[in-house]
C-alpha positions as a Python dict, from the first residue, in 0.01 Angstrom:
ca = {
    (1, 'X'): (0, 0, 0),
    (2, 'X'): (164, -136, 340),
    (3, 'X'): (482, -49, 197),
    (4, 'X'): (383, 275, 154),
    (5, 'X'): (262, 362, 463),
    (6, 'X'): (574, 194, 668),
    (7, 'X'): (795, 409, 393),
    (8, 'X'): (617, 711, 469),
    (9, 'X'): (657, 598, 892),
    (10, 'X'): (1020, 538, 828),
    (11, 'X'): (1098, 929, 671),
    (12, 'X'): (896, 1079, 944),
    (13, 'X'): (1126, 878, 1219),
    (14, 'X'): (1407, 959, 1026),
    (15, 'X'): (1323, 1312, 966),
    (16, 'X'): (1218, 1342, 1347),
    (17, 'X'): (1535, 1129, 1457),
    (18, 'X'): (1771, 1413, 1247),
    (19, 'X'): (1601, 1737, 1418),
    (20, 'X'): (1614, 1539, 1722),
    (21, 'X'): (2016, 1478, 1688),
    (22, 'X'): (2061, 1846, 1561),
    (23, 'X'): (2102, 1820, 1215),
    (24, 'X'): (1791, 1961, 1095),
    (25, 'X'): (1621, 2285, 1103),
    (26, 'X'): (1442, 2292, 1395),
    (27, 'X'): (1627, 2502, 1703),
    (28, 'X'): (1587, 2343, 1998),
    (29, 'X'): (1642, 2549, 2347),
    (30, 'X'): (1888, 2373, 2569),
    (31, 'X'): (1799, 2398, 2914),
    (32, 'X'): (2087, 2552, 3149),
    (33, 'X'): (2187, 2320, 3386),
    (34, 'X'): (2371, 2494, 3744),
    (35, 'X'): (2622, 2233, 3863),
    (36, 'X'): (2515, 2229, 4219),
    (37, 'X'): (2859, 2195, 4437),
    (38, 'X'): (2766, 2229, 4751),
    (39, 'X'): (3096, 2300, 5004),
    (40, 'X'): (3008, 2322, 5377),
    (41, 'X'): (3107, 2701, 5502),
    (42, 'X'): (3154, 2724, 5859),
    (43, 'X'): (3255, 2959, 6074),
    (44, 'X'): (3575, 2813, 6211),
    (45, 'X'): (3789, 3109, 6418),
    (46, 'X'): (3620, 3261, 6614),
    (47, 'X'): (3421, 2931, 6701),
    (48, 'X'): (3027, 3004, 6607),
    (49, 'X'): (2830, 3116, 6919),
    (50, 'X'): (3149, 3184, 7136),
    (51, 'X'): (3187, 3505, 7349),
    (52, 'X'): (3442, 3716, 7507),
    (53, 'X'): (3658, 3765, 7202),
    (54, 'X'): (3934, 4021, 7161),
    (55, 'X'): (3803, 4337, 6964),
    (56, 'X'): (4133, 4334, 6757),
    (57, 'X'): (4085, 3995, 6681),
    (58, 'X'): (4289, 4009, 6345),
    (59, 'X'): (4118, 3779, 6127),
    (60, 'X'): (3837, 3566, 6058),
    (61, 'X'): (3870, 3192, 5939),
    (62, 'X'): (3565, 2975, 5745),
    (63, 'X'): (3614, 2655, 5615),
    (64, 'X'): (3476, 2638, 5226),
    (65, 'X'): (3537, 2888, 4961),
    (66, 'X'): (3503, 3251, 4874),
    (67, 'X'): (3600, 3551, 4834),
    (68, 'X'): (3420, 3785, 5032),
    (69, 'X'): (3296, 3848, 5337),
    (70, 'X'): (3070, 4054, 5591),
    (71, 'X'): (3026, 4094, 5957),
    (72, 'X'): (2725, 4170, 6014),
    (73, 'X'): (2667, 4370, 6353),
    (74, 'X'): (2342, 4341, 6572),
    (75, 'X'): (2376, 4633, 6695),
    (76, 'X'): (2182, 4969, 6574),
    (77, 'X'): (2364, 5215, 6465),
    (78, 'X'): (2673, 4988, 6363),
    (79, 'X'): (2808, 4930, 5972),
    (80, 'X'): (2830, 4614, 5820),
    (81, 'X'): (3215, 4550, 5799),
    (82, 'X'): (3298, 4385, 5422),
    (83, 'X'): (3630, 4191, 5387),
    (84, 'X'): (3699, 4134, 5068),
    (85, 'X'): (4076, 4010, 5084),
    (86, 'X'): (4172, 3735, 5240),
    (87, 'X'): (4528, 3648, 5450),
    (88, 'X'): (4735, 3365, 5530),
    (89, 'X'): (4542, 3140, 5804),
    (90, 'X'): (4714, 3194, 6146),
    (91, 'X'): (4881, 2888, 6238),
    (92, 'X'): (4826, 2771, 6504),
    (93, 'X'): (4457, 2859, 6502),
    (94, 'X'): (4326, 3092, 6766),
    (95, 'X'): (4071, 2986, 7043),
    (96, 'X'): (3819, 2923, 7047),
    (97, 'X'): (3790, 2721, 6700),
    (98, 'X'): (3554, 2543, 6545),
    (99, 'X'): (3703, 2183, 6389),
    (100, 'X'): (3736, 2277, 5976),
    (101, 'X'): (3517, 2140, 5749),
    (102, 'X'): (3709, 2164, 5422),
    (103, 'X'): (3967, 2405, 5296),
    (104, 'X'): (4059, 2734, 5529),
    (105, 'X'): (4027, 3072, 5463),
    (106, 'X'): (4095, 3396, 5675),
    (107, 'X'): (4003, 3729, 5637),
    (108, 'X'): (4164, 4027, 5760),
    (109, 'X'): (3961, 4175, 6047),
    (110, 'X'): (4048, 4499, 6212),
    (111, 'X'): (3912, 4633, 6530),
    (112, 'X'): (3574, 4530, 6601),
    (113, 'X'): (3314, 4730, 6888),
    (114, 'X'): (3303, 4634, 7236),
    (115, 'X'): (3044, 4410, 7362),
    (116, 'X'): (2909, 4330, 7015),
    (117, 'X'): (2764, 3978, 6857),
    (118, 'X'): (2848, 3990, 6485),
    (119, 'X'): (2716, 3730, 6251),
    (120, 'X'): (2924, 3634, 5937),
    (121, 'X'): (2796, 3660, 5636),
    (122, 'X'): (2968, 3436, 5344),
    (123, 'X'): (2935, 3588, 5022),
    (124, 'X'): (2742, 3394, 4746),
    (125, 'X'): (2991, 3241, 4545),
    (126, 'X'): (2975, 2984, 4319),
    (127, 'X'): (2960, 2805, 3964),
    (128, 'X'): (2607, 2956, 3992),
    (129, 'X'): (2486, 3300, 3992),
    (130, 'X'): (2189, 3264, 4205),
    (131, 'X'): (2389, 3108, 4530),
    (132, 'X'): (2283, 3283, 4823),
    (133, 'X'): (2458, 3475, 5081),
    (134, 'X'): (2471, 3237, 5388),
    (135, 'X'): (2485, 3308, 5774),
    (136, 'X'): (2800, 3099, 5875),
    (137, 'X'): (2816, 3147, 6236),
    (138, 'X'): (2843, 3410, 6480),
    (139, 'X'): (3001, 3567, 6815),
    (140, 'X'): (3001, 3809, 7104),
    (141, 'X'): (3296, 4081, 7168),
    (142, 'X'): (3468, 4147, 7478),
}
């Protein structure tokens, strides 16, 4: 009768051990896991929080990745400008300038209003759909 029962113990194990592993009939749902890179974006050029910079300031450089994005002006009345190219980073970099943080890049920026503080907003990005938009720095026109 012991034999029995540790027989019976063994096939459940085994049976359990099989659907377990895959190779039964019982689905299992496989949880999605988000690789969570996390790459430091910084505003870079013009340096976050500086003032007094040229309206035709030509570009914009962060340090991280992406592929987008938007200055956002506090202004009322005033569109959000989107970028969603990006150009060689000026070399040397303009001042004022943050120190990088990673990789560069720039984004083509063409005349900005007078006497305006834009924040810069990267674009969410990612191996993971529900990244955020992030406020990487911001500064004050002439």
């Amino acid at each position: 009768m012991m034999w029995r029962m540790l027989s019976i113990c063994i096939g459940a194990l085994s049976v359990f051990f099989t659907a377990c592993a895959g190779g039964g009939a019982t689905s299992q749902l496989q949880p999605t896991i988000c690789p969570q890179i996390i790459i430091l974006k910084t505003l870079v050029y013009p340096a976050p929080g500086s003032t007094n910079i040229p309206d035709a300031i030509g570009s914009v450089v962060i340090s991280g990745a992406g592929t987008q994005i938007t200055l956002q002006p506090t202004g009322s009345g005033q569109s959000p400008i989107v970028v969603a190219t990006t150009s060689p980073v000026p070399s040397p970099l303009p001042t004022p300038n943050a120190p990088p943080k990673g990789p560069l890049v720039a984004f083509p920026v063409g005349m900005l209003a007078p006497a305006s503080t834009y924040s810069a907003v990267q674009d969410g990005t990612g191996p993971c759909p529900e990244a955020a938009p992030a406020i990487v720095g911001s500064f004050t026109t002439q």
